[in-house]
C-alpha positions as CSV (number, residue, x, y, z in Angstrom):
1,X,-11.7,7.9,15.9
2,X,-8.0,7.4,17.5
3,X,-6.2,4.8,16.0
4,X,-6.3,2.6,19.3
5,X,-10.2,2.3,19.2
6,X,-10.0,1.8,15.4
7,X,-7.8,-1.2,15.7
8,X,-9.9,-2.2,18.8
9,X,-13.4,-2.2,16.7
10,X,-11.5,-4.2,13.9
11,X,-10.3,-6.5,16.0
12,X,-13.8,-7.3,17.3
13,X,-15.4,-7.8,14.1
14,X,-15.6,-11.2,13.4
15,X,-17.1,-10.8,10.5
16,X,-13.7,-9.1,9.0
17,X,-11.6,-11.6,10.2
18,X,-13.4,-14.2,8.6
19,X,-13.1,-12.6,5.1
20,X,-9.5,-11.8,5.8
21,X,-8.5,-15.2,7.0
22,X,-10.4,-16.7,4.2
23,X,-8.8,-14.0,1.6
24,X,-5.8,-13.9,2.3
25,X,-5.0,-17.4,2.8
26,X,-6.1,-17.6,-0.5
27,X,-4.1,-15.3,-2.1
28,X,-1.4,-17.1,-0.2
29,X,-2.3,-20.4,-1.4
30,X,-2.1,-19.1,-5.0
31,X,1.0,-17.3,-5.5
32,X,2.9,-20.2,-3.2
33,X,1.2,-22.6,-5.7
34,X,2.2,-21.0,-9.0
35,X,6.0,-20.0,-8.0
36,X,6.3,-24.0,-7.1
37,X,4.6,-25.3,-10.8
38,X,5.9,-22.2,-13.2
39,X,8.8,-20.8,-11.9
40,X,12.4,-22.1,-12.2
41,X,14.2,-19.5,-10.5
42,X,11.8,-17.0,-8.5
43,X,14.7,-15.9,-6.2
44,X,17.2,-15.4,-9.0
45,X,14.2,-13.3,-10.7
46,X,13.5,-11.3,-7.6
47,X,17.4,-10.5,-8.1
48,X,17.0,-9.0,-11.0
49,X,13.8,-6.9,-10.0
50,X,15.9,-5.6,-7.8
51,X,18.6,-4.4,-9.5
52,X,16.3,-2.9,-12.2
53,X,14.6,-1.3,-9.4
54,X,17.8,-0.1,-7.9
55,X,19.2,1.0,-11.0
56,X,16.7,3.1,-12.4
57,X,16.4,4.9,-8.3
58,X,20.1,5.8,-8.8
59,X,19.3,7.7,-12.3
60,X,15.8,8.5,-11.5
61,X,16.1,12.4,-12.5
62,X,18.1,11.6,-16.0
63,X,15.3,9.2,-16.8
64,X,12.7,11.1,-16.0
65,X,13.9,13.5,-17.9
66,X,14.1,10.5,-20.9
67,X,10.5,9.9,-20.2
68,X,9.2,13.9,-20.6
69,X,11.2,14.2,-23.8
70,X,9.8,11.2,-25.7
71,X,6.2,11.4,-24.4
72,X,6.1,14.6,-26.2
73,X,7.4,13.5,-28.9
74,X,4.8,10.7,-29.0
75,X,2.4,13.7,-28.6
76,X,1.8,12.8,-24.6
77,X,1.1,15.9,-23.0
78,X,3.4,15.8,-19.4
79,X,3.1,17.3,-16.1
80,X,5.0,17.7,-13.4
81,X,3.2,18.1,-9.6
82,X,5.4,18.7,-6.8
83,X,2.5,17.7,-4.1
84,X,-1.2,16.7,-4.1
85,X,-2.8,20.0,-4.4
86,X,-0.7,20.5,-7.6
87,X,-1.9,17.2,-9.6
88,X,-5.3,17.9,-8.1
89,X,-5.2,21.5,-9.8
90,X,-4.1,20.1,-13.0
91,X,-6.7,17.6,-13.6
92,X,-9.6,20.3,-12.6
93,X,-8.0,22.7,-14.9
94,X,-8.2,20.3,-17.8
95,X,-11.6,19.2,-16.9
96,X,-12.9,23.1,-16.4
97,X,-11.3,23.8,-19.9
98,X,-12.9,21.3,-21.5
99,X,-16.7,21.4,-19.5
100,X,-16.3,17.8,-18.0
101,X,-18.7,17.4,-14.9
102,X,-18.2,13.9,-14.6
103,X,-14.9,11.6,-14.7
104,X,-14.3,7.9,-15.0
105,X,-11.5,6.3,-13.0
106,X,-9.8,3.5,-13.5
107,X,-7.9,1.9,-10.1
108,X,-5.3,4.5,-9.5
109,X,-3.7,4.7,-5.5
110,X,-2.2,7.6,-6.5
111,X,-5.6,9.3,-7.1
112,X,-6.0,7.7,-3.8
113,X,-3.0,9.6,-2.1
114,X,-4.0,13.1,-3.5
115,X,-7.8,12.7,-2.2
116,X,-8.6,13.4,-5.8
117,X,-12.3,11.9,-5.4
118,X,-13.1,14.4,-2.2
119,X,-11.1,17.3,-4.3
120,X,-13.4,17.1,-7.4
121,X,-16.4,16.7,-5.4
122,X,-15.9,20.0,-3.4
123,X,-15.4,21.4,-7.2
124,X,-19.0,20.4,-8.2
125,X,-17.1,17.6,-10.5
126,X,-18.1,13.9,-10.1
127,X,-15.4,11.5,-10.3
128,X,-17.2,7.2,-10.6
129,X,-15.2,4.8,-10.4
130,X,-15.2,1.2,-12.4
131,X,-13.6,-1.1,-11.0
132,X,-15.5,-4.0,-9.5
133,X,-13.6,-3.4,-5.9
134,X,-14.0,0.4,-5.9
135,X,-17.4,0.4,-7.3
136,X,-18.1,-1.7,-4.1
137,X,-16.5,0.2,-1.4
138,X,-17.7,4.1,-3.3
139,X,-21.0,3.0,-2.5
140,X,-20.6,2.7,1.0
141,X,-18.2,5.6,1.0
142,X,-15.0,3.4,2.4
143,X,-11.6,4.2,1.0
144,X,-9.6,0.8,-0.2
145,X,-8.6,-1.7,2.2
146,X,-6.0,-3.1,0.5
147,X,-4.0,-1.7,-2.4
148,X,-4.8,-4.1,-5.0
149,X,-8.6,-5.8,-4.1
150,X,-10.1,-2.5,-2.6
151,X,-12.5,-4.3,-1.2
152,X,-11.4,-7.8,-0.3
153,X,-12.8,-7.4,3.4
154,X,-16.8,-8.2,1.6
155,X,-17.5,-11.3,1.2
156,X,-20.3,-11.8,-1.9
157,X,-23.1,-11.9,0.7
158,X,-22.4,-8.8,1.6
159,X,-21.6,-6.9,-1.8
160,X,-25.0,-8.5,-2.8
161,X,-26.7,-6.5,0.0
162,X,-24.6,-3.7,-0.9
163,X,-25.7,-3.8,-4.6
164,X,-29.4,-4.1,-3.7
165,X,-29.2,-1.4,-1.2
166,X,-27.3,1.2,-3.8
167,X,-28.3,-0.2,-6.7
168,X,-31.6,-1.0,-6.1
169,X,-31.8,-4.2,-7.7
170,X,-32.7,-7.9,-6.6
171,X,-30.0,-9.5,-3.8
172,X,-27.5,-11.8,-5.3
173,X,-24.6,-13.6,-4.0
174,X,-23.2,-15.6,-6.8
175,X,-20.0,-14.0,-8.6
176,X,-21.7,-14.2,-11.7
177,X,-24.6,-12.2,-10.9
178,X,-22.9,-9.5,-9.0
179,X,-20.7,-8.5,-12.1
180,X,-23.2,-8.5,-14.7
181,X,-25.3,-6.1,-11.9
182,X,-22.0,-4.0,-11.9
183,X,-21.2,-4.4,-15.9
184,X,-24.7,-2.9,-16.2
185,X,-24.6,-0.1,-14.1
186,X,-21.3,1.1,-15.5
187,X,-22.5,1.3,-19.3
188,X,-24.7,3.5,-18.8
189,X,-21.8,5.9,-17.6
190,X,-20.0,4.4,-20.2
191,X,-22.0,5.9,-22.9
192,X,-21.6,9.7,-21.5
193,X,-18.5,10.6,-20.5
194,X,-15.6,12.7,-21.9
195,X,-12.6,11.9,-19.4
196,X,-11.1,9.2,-17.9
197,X,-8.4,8.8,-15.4
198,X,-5.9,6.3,-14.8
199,X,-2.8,5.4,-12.7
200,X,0.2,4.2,-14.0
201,X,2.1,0.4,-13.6
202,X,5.4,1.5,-15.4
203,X,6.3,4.3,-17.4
204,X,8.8,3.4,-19.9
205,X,11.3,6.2,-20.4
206,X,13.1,4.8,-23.4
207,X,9.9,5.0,-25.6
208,X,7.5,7.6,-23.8
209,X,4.7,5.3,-23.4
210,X,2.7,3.9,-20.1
211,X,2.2,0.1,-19.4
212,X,-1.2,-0.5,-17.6
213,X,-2.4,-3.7,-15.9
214,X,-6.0,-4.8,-14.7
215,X,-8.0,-7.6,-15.1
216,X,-11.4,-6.5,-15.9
217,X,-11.3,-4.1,-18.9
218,X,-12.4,-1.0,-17.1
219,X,-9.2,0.5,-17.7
220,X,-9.4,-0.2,-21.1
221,X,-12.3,1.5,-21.3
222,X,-11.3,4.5,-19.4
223,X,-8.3,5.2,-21.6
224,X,-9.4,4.5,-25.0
225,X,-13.4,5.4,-25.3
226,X,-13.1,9.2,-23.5
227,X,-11.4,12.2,-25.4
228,X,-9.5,12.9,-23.1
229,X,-6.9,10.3,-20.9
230,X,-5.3,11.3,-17.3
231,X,-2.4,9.3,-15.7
232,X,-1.2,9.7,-12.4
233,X,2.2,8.5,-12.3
234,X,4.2,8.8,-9.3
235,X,7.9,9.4,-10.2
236,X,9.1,5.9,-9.2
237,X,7.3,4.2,-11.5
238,X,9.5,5.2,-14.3
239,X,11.7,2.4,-16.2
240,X,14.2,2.5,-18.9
241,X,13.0,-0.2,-21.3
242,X,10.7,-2.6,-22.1
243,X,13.1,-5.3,-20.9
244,X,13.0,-3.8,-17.3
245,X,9.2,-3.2,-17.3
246,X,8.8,-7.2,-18.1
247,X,11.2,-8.2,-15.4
248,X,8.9,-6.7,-13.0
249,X,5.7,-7.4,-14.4
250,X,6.5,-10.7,-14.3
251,X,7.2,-10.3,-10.6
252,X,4.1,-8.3,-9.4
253,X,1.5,-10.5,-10.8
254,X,1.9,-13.5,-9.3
255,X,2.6,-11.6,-6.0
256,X,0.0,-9.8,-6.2
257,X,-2.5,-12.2,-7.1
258,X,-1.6,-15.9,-8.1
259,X,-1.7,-15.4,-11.7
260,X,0.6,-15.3,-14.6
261,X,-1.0,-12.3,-16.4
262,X,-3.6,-9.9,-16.3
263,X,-6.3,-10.4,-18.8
264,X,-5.7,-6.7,-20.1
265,X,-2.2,-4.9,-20.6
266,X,-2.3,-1.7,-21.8
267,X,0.6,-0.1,-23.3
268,X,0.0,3.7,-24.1
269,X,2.0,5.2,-26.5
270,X,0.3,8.1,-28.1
271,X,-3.1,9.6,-28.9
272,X,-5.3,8.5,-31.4
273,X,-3.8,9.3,-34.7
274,X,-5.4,9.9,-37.7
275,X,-6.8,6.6,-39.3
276,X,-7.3,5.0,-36.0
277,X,-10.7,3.5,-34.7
278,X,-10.5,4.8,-31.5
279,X,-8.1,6.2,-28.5
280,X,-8.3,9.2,-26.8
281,X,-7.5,12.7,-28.9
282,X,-5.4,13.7,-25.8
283,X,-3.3,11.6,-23.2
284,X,-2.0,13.6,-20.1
285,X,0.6,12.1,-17.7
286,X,0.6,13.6,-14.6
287,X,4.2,12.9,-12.8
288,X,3.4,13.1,-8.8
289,X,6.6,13.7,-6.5
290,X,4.8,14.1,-3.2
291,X,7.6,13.7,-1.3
292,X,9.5,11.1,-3.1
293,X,12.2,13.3,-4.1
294,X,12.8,13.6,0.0
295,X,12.5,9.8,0.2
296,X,14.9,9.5,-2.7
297,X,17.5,11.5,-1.0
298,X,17.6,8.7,2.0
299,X,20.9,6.6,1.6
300,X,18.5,3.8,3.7
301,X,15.0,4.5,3.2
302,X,15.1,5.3,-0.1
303,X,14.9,1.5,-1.0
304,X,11.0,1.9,-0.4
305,X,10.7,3.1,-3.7
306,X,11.6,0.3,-5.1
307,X,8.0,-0.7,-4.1
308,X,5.7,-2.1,-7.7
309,X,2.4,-2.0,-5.7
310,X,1.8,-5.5,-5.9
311,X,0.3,-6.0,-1.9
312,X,1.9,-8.9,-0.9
313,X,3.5,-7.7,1.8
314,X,0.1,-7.1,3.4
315,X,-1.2,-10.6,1.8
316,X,1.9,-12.2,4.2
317,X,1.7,-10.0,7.3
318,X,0.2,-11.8,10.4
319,X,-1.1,-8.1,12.0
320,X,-2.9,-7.3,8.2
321,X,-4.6,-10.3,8.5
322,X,-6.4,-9.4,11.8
323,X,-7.2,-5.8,11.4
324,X,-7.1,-5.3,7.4
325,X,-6.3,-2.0,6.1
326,X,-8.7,0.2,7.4
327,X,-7.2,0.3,11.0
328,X,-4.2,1.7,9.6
329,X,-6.1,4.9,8.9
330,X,-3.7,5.8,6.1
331,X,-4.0,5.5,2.7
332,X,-1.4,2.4,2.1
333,X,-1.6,0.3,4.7
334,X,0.3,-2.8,5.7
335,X,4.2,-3.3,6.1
336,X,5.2,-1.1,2.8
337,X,2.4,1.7,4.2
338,X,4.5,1.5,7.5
339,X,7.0,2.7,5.7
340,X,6.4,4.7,3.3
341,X,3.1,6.7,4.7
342,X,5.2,8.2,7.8
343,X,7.5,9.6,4.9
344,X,4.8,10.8,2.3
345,X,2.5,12.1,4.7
346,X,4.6,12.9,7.7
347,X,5.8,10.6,10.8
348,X,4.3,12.8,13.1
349,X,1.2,12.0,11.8
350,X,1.2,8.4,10.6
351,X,4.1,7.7,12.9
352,X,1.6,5.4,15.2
353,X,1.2,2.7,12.3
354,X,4.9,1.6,12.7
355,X,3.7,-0.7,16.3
356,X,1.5,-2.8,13.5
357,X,4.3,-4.6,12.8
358,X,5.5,-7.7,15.0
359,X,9.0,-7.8,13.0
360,X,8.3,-11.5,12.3
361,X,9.9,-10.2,8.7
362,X,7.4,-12.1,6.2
363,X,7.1,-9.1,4.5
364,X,10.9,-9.1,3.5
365,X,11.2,-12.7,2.3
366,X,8.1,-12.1,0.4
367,X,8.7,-8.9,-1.6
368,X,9.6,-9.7,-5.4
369,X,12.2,-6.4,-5.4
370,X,13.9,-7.5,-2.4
371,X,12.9,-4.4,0.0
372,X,14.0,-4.6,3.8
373,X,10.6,-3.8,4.9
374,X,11.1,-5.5,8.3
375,X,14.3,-3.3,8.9
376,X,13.3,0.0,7.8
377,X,10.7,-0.4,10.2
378,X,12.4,-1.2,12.8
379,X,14.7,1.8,12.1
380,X,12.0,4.3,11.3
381,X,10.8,3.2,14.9
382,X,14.5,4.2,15.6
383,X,14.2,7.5,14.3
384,X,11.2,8.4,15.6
385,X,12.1,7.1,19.0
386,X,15.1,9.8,18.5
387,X,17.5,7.5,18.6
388,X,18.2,6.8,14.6
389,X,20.2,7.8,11.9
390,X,19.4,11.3,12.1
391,X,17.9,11.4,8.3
392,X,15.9,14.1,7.6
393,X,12.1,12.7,8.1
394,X,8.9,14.4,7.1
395,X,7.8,15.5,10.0
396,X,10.2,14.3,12.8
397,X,10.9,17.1,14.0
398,X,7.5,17.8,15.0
399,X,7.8,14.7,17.6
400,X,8.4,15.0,21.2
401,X,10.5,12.4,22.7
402,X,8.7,10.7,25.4
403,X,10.7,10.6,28.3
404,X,9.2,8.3,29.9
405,X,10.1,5.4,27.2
406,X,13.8,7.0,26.9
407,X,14.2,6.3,30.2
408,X,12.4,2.9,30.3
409,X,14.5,1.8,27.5
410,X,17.3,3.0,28.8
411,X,17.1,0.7,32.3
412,X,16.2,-2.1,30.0
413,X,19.3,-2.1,28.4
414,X,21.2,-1.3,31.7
415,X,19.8,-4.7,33.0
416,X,19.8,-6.4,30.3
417,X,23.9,-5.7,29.4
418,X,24.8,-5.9,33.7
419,X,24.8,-9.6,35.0
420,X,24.3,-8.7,38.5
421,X,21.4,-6.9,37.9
422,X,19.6,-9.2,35.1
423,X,19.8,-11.7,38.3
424,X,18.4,-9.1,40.7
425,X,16.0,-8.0,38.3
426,X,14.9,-12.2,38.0
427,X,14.9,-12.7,41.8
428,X,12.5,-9.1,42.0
429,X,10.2,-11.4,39.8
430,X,10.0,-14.2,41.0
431,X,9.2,-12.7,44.8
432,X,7.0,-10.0,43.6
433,X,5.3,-11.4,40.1
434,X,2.9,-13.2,41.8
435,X,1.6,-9.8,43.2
436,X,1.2,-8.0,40.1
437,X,-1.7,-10.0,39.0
438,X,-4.4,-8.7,41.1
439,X,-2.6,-5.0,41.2
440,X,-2.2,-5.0,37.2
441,X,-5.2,-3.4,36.6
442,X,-4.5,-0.7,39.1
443,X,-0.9,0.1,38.0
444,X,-1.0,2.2,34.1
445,X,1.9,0.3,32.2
446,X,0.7,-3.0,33.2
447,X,-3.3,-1.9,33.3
448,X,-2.1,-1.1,29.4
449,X,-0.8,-4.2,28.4
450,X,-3.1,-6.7,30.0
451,X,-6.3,-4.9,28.6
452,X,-5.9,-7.5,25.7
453,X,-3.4,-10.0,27.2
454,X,-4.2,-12.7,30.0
455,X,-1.2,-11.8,32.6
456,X,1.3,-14.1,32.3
457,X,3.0,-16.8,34.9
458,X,6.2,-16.0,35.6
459,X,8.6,-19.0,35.7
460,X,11.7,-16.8,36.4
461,X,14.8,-18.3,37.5
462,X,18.5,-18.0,38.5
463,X,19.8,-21.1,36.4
464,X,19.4,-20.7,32.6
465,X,17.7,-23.3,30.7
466,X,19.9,-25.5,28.0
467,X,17.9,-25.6,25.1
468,X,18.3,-28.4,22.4
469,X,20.3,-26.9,19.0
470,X,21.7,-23.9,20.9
471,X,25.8,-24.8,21.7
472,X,26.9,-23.4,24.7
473,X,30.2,-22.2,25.4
């Protein structure tokens, strides 16, 4: 479906809207509640996230290099995957060697990026996930619509009819009742399985170990009941200490969701050694480039790295909360997927998702490590438009300008910098305006824009207006 009928059908579901408005203002309502009771400082913490953030970006190769060397040491068996079809290959490799047919996932969006569930499933290899959201949307074969509640566009009426369809158990609509029909469908896969996957909240390069963080135990699960435990990390998610890893965790949760904590953190630091109880016999750490190492190489984009996955940008942005994620057609969506999905995937490709943005700049004020979201869309429009900074983009070169808007553009700015013909341009309006109405759906620009705008009245005028608080000079 092209992405302009996409957004249209979203747009018409009122259903979605409903759940988004009600979601999202709650998510809003939370985190804008706990920063006001628990928080001292929250802007001189979102400093510091950023400077950790910054820091470890500028010495990213030397600490991954930190990280490889002490995982192994820790007996953490690391691999490196320069694109998707690499870290794909790796974890069926593993899973041929060791005859697993069937794979348990914790929430990973890397696994998401790669396509990892469609990969395995071409390979004759199952891959279920466990967390309440993905559960949900993997039975009615959706990818996430938000990067941190995959499935925050159901409301419980309509996971209970989900469930009963799927599941083939009695309709329920009370929280309560939905998990323990999902906690009981999961043990049973539970009970058989030999590998489990994970992503990866922060790997720690001064002590070779992962930090995990979820809130229902299924990642717990998937990393210390199998024999064998995957982590896709991307390569920004590396840290140098402990220290740094709290500074941001203490950032992304209540962004992400309102709360102080998760209910599980999971810090990974070996296999199971011998005289523990349990823990996998073999951890794997996957470390995913796919184009990051370009990104990084951006004096101005690279900032987007910075990025800890916790989704508020999306819980903040006025064009999120209309369509939700699925309109974006890519695999993050919102303000940081507008600027990082052109990049990891290609502009010419996911170029179109940078006009979801109405450059109100929520998304800036909002993010805990201080990313210019707002600006690097603006200037990835810039580049794409051809009229950037001339950094290298995936893909860019692979767009034709449209000459049509160069030229359009380049009028506007004519009139718009010329006195004498802003007033012409006024007096045109206000003679001819009027016409436009009843020819606007005859004429293609204007047929365009009014197919979902009422056409304006247009009040312009030679004398400008005073407005009260603006000083004139």
């Amino acid at each position: 479906m092209e992405a302009r009928e996409l957004i249209t059908e979203k747009l018409n579901d009122s259903q979605l809207r409903k759940n988004l408005d009600f979601a999202m203002s709650l998510l809003q309502t939370n985190r804008k509640k706990l920063l006001k009771d628990r928080y001292g400082d929250w802007e001189a913490l979102r400093e510091e996230g950023r400077k950790v953030k910054q820091n470890t970006l500028s010495r990213l190769p030397e600490l991954l290099e930190r990280f490889e060397e002490n995982a192994k040491k820790n007996g953490i068996q690391v691999h490196w995957a320069s694109d998707a079809k690499d870290a794909n290959d790796i974890i069926y490799n593993l899973a041929k060697k060791n005859n697993v047919t069937k794979i348990l996932k914790g929430k990973s969006m890397a696994s998401e990026e790669i396509h990892f569930n469609a990969y395995l499933k071409k390979k004759g290899i199952q891959a279920i996930e466990t967390d309440l959201g993905e559960i949900i949307i993997q039975l009615i074969d959706e990818p996430p619509v938000h990067i941190v509640v995959p499935a925050i566009h159901k409301n419980r009426y309509e996971i209970g009819e989900i469930f009963e369809k799927h599941l083939k158990v009695e309709r329920f609509s009370e929280p309560k009742d939905l998990n323990a029909v999902a906690r009981t469908h999961l043990r049973k896969e539970f009970q058989e399985f030999k590998m489990g996957l994970s992503g990866v909240n922060f790997a720690i390069a001064n002590e070779g170990a992962i930090w995990l963080l979820e809130n229902e135990g299924n990642g717990r699960m998937s990393t210390t009941v199998p024999d064998i435990h995957i982590a896709i990390c991307g390569i920004e998610k590396i840290v140098e200490s402990f220290d740094d890893a709290v500074i941001l965790d203490t950032l992304l949760i209540p962004s992400a969701t309102g709360q102080s904590i998760t209910c599980y953190n999971n810090i990974i630091t070996s296999p199971r050694k011998d005289g523990d109880l349990d823990g996998p016999k073999e951890v794997h750490v996957i470390l995913l480039d796919h184009h990051r190492s370009d990104i990084l190489s951006h004096k101005h984009y690279s900032k987007a790295l910075s990025c800890i996955r916790c989704g508020t940008c999306m819980n903040h942005c006025p064009v999120y909360e209309k369509v939700g994620g699925h309109a974006y057609g890519a695999t993050y969506p919102g303000p940081i997927g507008e600027v990082i999905s052109p990049q990891i995937f290609g502009i010419d490709r996911y170029g179109y998702i940078l006009n979801l943005c109405s450059l109100c700049g929520r998304c800036s004020e909002v993010c805990p490590v201080k990313i210019p979201l707002a600006e690097m869309i603006r200037d990835l429009r810039s580049e794409k438009a051809g009229q950037g900074s001339g950094e290298e983009i995936l893909g860019i070169s692979r767009i034709k300008p449209k000459m049509a808007e160069k030229l359009g553009f380049k009028i506007f700015a004519f009139l718009a910098s010329t006195p004498w013909a802003w007033k012409s341009m006024l007096w045109g309006v206000k003679v001819f305006g009027p016409i436009g109405k009843p020819l606007a759906p005859l004429l293609p620009m204007i047929k365009q824009w009014t197919s979902c705008r009422a056409y304006p009245t247009l009040d312009a005028s030679f004398q400008s207006q005073k407005l009260e608080g603006v000083i004139y000079e």
